[in-house]
C-alpha positions as CSV (number, residue, x, y, z in Angstrom):
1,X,39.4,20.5,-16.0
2,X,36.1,19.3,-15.6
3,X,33.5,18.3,-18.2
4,X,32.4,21.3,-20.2
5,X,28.9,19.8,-19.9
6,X,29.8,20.5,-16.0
7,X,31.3,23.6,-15.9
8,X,29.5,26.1,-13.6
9,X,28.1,22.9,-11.9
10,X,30.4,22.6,-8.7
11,X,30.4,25.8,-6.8
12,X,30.1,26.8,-2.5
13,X,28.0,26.7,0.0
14,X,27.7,30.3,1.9
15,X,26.4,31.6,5.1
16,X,27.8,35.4,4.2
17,X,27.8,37.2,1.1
18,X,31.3,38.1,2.4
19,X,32.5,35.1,1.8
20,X,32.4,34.8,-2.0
21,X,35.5,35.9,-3.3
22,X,37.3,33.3,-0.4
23,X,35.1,30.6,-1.0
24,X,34.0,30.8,-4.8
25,X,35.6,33.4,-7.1
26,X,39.3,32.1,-5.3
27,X,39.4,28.8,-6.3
28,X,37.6,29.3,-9.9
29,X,33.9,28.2,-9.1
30,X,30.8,29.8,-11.0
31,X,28.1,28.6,-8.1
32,X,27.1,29.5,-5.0
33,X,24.4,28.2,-2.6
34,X,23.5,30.7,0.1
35,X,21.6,30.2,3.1
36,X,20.7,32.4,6.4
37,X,22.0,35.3,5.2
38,X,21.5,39.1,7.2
39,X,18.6,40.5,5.2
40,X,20.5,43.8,4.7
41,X,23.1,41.6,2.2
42,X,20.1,40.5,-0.4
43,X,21.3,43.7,-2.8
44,X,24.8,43.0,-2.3
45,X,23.8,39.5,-3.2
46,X,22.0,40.1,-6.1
47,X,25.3,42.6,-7.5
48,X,28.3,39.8,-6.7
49,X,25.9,37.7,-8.9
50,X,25.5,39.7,-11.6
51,X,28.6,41.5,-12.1
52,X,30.8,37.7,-11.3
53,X,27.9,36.0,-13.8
54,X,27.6,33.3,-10.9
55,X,24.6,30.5,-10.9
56,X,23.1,30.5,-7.4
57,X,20.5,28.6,-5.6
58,X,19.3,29.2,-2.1
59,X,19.0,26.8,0.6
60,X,15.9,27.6,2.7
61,X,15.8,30.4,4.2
62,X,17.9,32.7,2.3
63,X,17.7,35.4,5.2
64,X,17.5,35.0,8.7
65,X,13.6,34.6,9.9
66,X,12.9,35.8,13.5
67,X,10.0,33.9,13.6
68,X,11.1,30.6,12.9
69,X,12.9,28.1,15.2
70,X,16.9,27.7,15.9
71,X,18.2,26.2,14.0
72,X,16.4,26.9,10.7
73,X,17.6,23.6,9.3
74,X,15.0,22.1,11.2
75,X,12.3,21.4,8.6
76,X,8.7,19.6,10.0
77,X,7.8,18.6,6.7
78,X,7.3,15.2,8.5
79,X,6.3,16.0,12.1
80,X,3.0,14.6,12.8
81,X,1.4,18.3,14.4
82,X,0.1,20.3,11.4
83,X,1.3,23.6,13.3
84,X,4.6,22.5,12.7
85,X,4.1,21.3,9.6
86,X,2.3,24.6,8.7
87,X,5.4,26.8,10.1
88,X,7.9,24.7,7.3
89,X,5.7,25.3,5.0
90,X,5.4,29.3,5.6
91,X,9.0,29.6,5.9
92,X,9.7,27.4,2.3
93,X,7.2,29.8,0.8
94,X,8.8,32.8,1.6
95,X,11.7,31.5,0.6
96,X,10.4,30.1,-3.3
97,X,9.1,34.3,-3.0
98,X,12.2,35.7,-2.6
99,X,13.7,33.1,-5.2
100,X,11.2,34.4,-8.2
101,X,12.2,37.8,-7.0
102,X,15.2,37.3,-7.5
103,X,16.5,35.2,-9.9
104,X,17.8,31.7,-8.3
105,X,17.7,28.4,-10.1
106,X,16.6,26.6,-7.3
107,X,15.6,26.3,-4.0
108,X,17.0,23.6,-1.0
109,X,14.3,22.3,1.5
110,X,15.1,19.4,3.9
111,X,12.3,16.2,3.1
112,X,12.6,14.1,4.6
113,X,13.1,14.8,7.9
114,X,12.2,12.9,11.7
115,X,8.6,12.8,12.8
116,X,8.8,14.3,16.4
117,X,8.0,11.6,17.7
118,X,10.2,8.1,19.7
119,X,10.7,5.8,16.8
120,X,9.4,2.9,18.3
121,X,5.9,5.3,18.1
122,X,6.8,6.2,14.7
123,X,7.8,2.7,13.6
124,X,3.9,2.1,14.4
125,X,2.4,5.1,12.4
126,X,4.6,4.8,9.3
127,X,1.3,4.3,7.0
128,X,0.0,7.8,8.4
129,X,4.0,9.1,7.7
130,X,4.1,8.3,4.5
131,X,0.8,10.1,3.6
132,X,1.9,13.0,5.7
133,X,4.8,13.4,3.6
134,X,2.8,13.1,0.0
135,X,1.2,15.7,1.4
136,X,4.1,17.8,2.2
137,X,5.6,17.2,-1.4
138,X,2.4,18.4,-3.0
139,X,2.4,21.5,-1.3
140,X,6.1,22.1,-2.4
141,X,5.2,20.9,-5.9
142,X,1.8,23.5,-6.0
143,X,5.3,26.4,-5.3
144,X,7.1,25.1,-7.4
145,X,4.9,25.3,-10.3
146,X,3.0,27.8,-9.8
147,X,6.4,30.2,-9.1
148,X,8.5,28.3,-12.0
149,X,11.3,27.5,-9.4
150,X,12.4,24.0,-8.9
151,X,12.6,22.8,-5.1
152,X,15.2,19.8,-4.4
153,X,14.3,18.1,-1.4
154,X,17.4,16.8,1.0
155,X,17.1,13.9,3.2
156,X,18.3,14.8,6.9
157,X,18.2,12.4,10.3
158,X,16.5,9.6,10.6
159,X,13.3,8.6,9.0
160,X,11.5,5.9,7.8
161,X,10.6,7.8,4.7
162,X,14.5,8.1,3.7
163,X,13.1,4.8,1.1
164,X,14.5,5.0,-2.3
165,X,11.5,3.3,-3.4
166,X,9.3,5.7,-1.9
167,X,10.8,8.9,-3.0
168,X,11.1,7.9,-6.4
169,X,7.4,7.5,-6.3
170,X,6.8,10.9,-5.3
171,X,9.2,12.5,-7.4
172,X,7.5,11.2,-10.4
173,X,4.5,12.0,-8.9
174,X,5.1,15.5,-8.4
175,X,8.0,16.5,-11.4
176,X,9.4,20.0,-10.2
177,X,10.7,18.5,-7.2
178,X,14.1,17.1,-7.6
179,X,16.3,15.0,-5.0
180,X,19.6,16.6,-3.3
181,X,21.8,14.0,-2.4
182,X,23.6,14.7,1.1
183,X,27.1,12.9,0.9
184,X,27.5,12.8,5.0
185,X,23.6,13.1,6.1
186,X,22.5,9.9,4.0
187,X,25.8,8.8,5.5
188,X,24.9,9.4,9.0
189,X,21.3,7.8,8.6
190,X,23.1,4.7,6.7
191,X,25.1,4.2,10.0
192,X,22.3,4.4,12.5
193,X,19.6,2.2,10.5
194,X,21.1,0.2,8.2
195,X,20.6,2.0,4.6
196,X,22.8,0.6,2.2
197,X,24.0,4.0,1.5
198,X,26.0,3.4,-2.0
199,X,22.7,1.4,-3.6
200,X,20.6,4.2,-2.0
201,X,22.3,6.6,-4.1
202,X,22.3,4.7,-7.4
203,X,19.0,4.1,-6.9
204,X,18.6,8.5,-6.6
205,X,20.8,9.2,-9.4
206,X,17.9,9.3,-11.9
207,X,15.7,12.0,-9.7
208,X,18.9,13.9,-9.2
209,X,19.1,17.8,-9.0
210,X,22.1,18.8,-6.5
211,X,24.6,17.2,-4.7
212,X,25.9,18.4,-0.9
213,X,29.4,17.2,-0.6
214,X,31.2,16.8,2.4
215,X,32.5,14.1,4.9
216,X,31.9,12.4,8.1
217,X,33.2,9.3,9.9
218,X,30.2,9.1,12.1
219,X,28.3,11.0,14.8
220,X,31.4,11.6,16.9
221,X,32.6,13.9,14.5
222,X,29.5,15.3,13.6
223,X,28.9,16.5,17.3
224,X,32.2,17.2,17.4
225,X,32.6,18.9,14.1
226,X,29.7,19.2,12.4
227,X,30.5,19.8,8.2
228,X,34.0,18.3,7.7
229,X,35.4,19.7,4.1
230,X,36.6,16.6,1.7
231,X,39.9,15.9,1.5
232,X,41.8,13.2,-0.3
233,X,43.6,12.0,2.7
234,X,40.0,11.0,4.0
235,X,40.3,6.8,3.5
236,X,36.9,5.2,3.4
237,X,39.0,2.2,5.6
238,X,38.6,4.8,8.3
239,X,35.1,5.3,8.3
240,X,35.4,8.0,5.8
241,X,32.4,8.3,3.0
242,X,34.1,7.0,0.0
243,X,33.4,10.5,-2.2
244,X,34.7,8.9,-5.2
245,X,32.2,6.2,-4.9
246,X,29.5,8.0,-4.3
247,X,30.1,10.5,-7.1
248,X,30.3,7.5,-9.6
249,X,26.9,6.2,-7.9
250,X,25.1,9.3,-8.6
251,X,27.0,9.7,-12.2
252,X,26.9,13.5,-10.9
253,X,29.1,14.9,-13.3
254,X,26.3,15.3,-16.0
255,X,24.8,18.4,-17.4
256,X,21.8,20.1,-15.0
257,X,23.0,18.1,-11.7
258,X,24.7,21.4,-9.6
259,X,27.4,20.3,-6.9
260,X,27.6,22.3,-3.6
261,X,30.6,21.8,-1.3
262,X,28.6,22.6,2.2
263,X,31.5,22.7,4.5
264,X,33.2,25.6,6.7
265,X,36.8,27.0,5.1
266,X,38.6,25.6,8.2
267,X,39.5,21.4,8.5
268,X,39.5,20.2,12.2
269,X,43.0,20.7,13.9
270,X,42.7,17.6,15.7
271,X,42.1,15.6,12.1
272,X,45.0,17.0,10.4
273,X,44.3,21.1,10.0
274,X,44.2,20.2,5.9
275,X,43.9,23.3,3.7
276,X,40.0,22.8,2.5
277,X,41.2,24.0,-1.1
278,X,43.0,21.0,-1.6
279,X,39.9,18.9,-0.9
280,X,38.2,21.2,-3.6
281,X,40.8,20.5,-6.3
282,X,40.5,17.2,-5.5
283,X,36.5,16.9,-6.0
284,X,37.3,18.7,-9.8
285,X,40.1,15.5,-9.8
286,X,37.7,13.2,-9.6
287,X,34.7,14.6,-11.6
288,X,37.2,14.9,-14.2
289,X,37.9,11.6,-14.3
290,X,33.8,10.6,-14.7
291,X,33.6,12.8,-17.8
């Protein structure tokens, strides 16, 4: 069992309100993270929450937006055209909106993210970066505080600004923001630039709100696969994150840090067709074992 200080901590990452019962109430979580959902499930939503006495957050958007871009992971919090940056911004707003309306503890938004721009341009501009991104946080900060909903901000892709020492500065610069650790994305930028990725999230744990968990051996399988569920047959000699490392990194079995599995329900055929529930009973193995 985990902690008891932990307990509703670990819960699911979900596309459909549908899936709740398969992905959360099934194997005994209290948490849910939902993301792009159809705008006619909000009430349903808001009943499976209340009537299961589940802890939710949203990452951004909670309903599908017709007027933002395809995929609506992409985030231009760093992109170096205002529109773009004005078009994240609208987006995360309407999402901390619907978040006071309804009730979640928290809200996802990816920060930091790539510039737009070839890196050997960025790599030049990085001064000008860095105060674009300051000036991102702010203006998450200014909806944070003034709706009462904390925003954790997740590094995706690669960017210069994905600097322990430089987040850390704005997070205690602007203290309603929080940091979501991303056990594969970090991952993936760590491969492609050089991040020691296990110092890197040592170096987090103190800014620490959430935790995304799931695995990757590289950008083959991310292209190929995308969000690969953990599993404990996944050996970090393979390429594999090593989850139990990284969990003990971000001491993230401690009371107010909330732990999303953001995988699919399905494991890749060709990497041994695993049953995902396994890889969930294993995650409350090893959390148990950091209490």
């Amino acid at each position: 069992m985990l902690n008891s200080k932990g307990m509703g901590q670990l819960g699911f990452h979900c596309h459909d309100v549908r899936e709740v019962d398969d992905t959360i109430l099934d194997n005994d979580l209290r948490r849910g993270e939902f993301y792009n959902l159809d705008a006619n499930q909000l009430r349903i939503l808001q009943r499976r929450v209340r009537s299961n006495g589940l802890r939710w957050s949203i990452h951004s958007p909670l309903v599908k937006l017709d007027w933002y871009p395809h995929p609506p992971t992409w985030s231009f919090l760093c992109d170096f055209s205002p529109e773009k940056r004005a078009l994240t911004m609208k987006m995360v707003a309407f999402t901390v909106e619907q978040a006071e309306q309804m009730g979640a503890e928290y809200v996802v938004v990816h920060f930091p993210t790539p510039s737009g721009l070839p890196q050997e341009v960025e790599n030049n501009r990085v001064k000008e970066l860095r105060d674009i991104g300051r000036g991102s946080c702010e203006y998450l900060a200014g909806l944070s505080q003034r709706s009462g909903i904390p925003i954790h901000v997740e590094g995706v892709g690669l960017s210069p600004l994905l600097d322990a020492q430089y987040l850390r500065k704005l997070l205690a610069e602007f203290t309603t923001l929080r940091y979501c650790f991303d056990t594969a994305h970090v991952y993936l930028a760590a491969l492609q630039d050089g991040l020691d990725y296990y110092s890197f999230a040592q170096s987090m744990s103190s800014c620490l709100g959430s935790v995304h968990i799931w695995n990757t051996r590289g950008m083959a399988d991310y292209l190929t696969h995308r969000h690969i569920p953990v599993h404990p047959s996944q050996d970090p000699r393979d390429g594999w994150v090593d989850i139990a490392r990284v969990l003990r990194a971000l001491d993230a079995n401690r009371q107010g840090v909330a732990l999303i599995l953001e995988s699919p329900t399905s494991y890749p055929q060709t990497l041994g067709d695993y049953d995902y529930r396994d890889g969930i009973k294993w995650v409350k193995r090893l959390l148990s074992e950091l209490s």
